[in-house]
N, C-alpha and C positions, 0 to 999 in steps of 0.2 A: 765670440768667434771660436769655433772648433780650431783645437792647439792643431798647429802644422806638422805636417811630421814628412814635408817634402819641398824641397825646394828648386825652381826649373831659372836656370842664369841664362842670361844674354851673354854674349862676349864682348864686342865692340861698343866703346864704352858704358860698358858696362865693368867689363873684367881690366879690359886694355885698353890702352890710351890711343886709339885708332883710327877713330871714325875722322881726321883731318887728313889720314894716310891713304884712306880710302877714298876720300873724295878728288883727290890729287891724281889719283892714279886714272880715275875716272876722266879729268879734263884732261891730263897728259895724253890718255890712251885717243880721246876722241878727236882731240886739235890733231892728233898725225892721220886720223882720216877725214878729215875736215870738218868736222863739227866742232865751233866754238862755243863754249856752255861756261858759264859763270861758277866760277869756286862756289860762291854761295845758293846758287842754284841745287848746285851738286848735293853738297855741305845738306842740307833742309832734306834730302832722301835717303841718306846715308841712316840702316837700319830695315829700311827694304829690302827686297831681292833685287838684282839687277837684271831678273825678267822685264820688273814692273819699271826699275831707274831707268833703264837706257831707253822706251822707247816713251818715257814722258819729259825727257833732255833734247831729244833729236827730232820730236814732232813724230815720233812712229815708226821707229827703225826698231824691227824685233830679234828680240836677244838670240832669237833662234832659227835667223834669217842667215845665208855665207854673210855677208858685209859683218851683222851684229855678233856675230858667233868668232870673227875678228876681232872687232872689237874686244869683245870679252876677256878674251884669250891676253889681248896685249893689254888691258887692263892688271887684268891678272900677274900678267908676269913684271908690268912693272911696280905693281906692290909688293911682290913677291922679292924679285933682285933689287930693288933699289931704296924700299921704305921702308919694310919686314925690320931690317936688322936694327932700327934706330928705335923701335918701338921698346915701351916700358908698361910694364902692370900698372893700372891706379893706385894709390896708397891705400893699402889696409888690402888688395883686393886676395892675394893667397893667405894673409891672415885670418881671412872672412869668412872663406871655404874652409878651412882646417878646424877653425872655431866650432860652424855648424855639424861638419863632422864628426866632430868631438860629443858632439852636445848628442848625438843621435839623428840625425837629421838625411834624409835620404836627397842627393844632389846630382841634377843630372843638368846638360848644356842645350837651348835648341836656339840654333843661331842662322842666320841668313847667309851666313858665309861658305862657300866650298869647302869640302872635306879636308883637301889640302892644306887651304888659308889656317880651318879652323884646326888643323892639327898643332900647326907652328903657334897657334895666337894661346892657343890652350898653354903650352909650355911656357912660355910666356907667360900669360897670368900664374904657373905655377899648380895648374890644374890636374896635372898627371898623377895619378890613384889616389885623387883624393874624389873626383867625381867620376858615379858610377855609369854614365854613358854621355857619348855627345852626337844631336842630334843636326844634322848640317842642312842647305838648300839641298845636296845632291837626295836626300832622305826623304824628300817630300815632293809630291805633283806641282806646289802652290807655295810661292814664299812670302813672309809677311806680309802685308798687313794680315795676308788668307790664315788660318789657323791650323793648318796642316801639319808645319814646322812644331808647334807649343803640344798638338795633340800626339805628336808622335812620340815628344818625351813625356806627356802626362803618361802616355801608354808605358814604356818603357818605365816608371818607377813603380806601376802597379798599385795606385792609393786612390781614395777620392778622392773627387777635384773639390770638394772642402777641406780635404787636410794638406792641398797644395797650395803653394804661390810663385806667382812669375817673380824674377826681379828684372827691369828693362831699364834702357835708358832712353828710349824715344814711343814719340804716341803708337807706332808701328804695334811696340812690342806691346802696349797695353790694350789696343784694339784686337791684335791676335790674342792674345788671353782672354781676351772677354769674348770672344767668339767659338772659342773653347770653353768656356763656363770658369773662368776661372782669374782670380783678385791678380791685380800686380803693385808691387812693390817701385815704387819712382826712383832713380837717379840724375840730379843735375848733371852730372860728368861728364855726359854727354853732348852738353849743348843748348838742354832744352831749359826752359824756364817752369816753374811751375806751373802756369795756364798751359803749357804744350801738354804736362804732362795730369794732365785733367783725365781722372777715373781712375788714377792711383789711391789705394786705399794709406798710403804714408808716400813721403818724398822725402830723401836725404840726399846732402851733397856728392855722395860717392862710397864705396866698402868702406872704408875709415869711420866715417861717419854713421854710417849704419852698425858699425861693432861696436864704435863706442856709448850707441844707445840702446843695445841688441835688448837688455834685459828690460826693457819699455817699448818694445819696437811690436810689431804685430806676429814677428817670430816665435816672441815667448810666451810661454804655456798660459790661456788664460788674458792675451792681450787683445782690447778690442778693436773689432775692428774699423771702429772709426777713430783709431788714434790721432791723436794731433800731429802732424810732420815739425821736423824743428825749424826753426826761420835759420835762414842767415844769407847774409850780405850776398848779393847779385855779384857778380864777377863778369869779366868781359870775356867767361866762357862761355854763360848763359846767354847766346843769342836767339834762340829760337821762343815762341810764343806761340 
């Protein structure tokens, strides 16, 4: 495999420990307009846009309809005031960024989430100038799984899409890389198990776990691309398949 010399991050778990923040906000926000929608409903979209989430929860209510443009909004702000603040980086996840930086490695963000969201969740993982741009939903016509979001930061680092790689943590974010031309890197962290996250070229538990094999990992100079991911033990985070 051609050595990487760029790497394009997810945030929500990916970077932060979120995506159960997000999907909370989602039922809160929708039960006060009358839609009842199941945590785990939710939970299994989170990683999308919430163009595509909300009107496949509500039977067809569109995000950019007055009603769902409500919605959104009170979505919004209840992860904003009320779940934001309890949030925590994954382990290893701004040692991981600072590592690749270190190492030479050109890092930019393209995430599903609001400019807003993604400005606070960045700070949070720890990402302030250490990556060189972050690519939000407001950034693109079309959010995950479409490849708009992934293309906008492939653009933005200016490399081939052979010496890039995604890192995601839901099938979302490896179907938008491959529809941009381009490998992703798996994380459990997320939620997902490793059959969800099928067409990862590696799968590791989370940034931690990806440092701590970084010099065997498909990041380093020379590694191939059919590396073996490492096993480990299933957790009752791994819900998805």
């Amino acid at each position: 495999m051609t050595a990487i010399r760029g790497v394009i991050f997810d945030v929500d778990g990916t970077l932060v420990d979120s995506n159960d923040a997000h999907a909370r906000a989602w039922v809160d926000a929708l039960k006060e307009f009358g839609y009842t929608v199941q945590f785990e409903e939710v939970r299994r979209m989170i990683g999308m846009g919430g163009d595509k989430l909300l009107p496949a929860v509500t039977g067809g209510l569109e995000s950019d309809s007055p009603e769902g443009k409500k919605v959104s909004a009170r979505c919004s702000e209840i992860f904003m005031k009320q779940l934001l603040p309890e949030l925590r980086a994954l382990p290893g996840a701004t040692e991981l960024l600072k590592e690749l930086r270190d190492r030479g490695l050109k890092l930019v963000i393209a995430s599903s989430a609001q400019k807003e969201k993604l400005r606070e969740l960045l700070k949070i993982a720890g990402a302030d100038g250490v990556v060189e741009s972050a690519t939000s939903s407001s950034d693109a016509e079309r959010s995950k799984p479409d490849p708009d979001i992934v293309q906008a930061a492939l653009d933005n680092l200016r490399l081939p899409r052979e010496e890039v790689v995604m890192i995601g943590d839901t099938p979302y974010d490896i179907e938008a890389a491959a529809r941009a031309g381009l490998k992703t890197i798996g994380f459990r962290s997320g939620g997902w198990t490793d059959t969800g996250l099928e067409g990862a070229i590696a799968v590791y538990d989370g940034p931690a776990d990806l440092l701590a094999h970084l010099d065997t990992s498909p990041l380093a100079e020379g590694a191939a691309s059919a590396a073996t991911p490492p096993q480990a033990e299933k957790t009752p985070q791994q819900r998805y398949v």
